[in-house]
N, C-alpha and C positions, 0 to 999 in steps of 0.2 A: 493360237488361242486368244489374241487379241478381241475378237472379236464376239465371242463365248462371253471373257472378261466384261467388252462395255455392255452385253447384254445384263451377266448381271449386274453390273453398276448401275442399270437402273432399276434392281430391282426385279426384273424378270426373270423366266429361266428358258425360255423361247421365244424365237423372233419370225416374223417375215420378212426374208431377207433377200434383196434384190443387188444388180450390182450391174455396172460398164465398166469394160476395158478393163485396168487391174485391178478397180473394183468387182468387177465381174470375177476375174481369175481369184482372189480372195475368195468371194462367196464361195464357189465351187471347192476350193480347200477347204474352206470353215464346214457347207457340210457333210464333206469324208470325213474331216478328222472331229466333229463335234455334231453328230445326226443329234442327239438330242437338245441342242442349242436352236435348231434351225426348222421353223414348222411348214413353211414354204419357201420354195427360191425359184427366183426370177431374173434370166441371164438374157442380158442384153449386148451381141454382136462381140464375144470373146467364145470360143470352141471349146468345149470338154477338154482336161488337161491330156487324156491321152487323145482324142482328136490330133490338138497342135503338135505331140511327140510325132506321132506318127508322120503328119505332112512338112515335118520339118527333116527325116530321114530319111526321104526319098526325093528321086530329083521331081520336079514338077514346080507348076506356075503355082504354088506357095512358098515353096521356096526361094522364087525370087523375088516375089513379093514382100517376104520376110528379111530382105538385105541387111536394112537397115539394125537389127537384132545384132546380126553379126557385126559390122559396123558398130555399133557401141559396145564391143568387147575390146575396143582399143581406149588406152590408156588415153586421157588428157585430150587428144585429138578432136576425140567427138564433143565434149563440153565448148571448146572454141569453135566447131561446124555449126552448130544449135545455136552461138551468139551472133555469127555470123550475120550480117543485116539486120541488124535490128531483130534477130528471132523469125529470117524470113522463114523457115524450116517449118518449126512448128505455127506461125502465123498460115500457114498455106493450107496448114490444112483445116482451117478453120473458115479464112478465105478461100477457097476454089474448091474443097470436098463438100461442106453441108450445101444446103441450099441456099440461096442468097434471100439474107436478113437472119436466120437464123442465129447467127452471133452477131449482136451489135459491136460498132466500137466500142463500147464503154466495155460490153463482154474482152474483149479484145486486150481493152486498156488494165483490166483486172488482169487478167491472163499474164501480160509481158510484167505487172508489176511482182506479183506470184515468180514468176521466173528468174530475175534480177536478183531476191535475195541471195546474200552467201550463201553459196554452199548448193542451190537449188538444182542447180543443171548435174551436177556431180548425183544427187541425193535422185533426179528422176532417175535417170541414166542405170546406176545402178539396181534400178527394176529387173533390168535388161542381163545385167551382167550375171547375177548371183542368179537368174532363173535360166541363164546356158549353159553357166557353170554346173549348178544342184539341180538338174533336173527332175522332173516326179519319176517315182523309178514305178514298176509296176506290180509291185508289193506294198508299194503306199496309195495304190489308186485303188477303194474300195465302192461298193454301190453306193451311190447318192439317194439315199431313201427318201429324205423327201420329195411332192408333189413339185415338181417344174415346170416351167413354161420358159421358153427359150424366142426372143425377139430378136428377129437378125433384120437388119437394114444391110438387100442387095446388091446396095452403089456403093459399100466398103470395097476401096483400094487395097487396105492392105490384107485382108482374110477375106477369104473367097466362101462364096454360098455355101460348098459343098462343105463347109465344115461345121455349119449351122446343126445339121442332127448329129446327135453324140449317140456312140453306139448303145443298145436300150440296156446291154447286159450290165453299161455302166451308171445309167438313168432308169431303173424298172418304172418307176412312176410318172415320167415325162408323162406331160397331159398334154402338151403343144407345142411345138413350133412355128411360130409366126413369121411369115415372111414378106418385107415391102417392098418392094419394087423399086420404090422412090428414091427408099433413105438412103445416108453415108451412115457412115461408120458410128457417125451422130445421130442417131438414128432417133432418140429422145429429146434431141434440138430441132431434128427436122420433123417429127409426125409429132410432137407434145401432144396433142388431144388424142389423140389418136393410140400413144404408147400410155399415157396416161388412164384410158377406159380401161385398157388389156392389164393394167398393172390392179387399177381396184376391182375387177371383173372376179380376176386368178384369185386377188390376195381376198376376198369376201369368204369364199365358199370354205 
């Protein structure tokens, strides 16, 4: 409901609402559990929640892809892997996934300082934890009535293509799925102009 909340905190009672990564995985809850909050959404290179159930229960190359998930169900461990080098972990993938230039240093330098505060690596990490613990069961996964359009960037390491269309019974209104060839996971770092058209294109009509 968080998100319901800062809509109307400004005032409004419906949004266009776009998302990446666990922003992406938010949107797609805010609109099951809040369709009237949400007048378009637009998901960029995160899977329909039962998409990821699904390919995470069976064996296959998302599963292994996924290691890392499991991996930070371990206590303490993972917070000192992640500091490890200077944040080489999550530095890598900023350096060697998107395109090169797409994160400046200074990107970079925000980033590691973001990270550093107390408490931070604990407070990411636990994205991870409370979402293998609580998973969406599937009596809470209802149609996403809103209009969507779904941007997937190809060259994601860690989610694979095929997870890009969500089945329609749980999208009746998908209007599209875009797919680049090019992009990582960052997929609005590396095509900006480009994810940028698709995002005021969708959210106009």
């Amino acid at each position: 409901g968080d998100i319901r909340d800062l809509i109307a905190e400004r005032g409004a009672t419906r949004a266009l609402l776009a998302g990446h990564d666990w922003g992406a995985a938010v949107a797609w809850i805010t609109a099951m559990a809040h369709p009237e909050a949400v007048e378009r959404l637009a998901i960029l290179n995160v899977p329909h929640p039962r998409r990821m159930v699904e390919a995470l229960r069976q064996p296959g190359r998302q599963l292994a892809r996924s290691w890392y998930m499991f991996f930070f169900q371990l206590p303490w461990v993972p917070e000192q892997a992640v500091r490890a080098g200077d944040w080489r972990a999550f530095r890598h993938g900023f350096e060697h996934d998107a395109r090169p230039g797409a994160f400046t240093p200074a990107d970079i330098d925000r980033y590691r300082e973001a990270w550093s505060q107390p408490d931070a690596p604990t407070a990411m990490i636990n994205y991870y934890r409370a979402s293998m613990r609580r998973p969406p069961s599937s009596s809470s996964i209802s149609p996403v009535q809103a209009p969507t359009l779904v941007i997937w960037g190809e060259r994601d390491r860690h989610l694979g293509a095929e997870l890009a269309e969500p089945h329609r019974e749980d999208v009746p209104r998908l209007e599209r799925v875009v797919r680049l060839p090019d992009a990582s996971h960052w997929v609005q770092h590396d095509e900006p102009e480009r994810v940028s058209g698709l995002l005021i294109d969708f959210f106009k009509h």
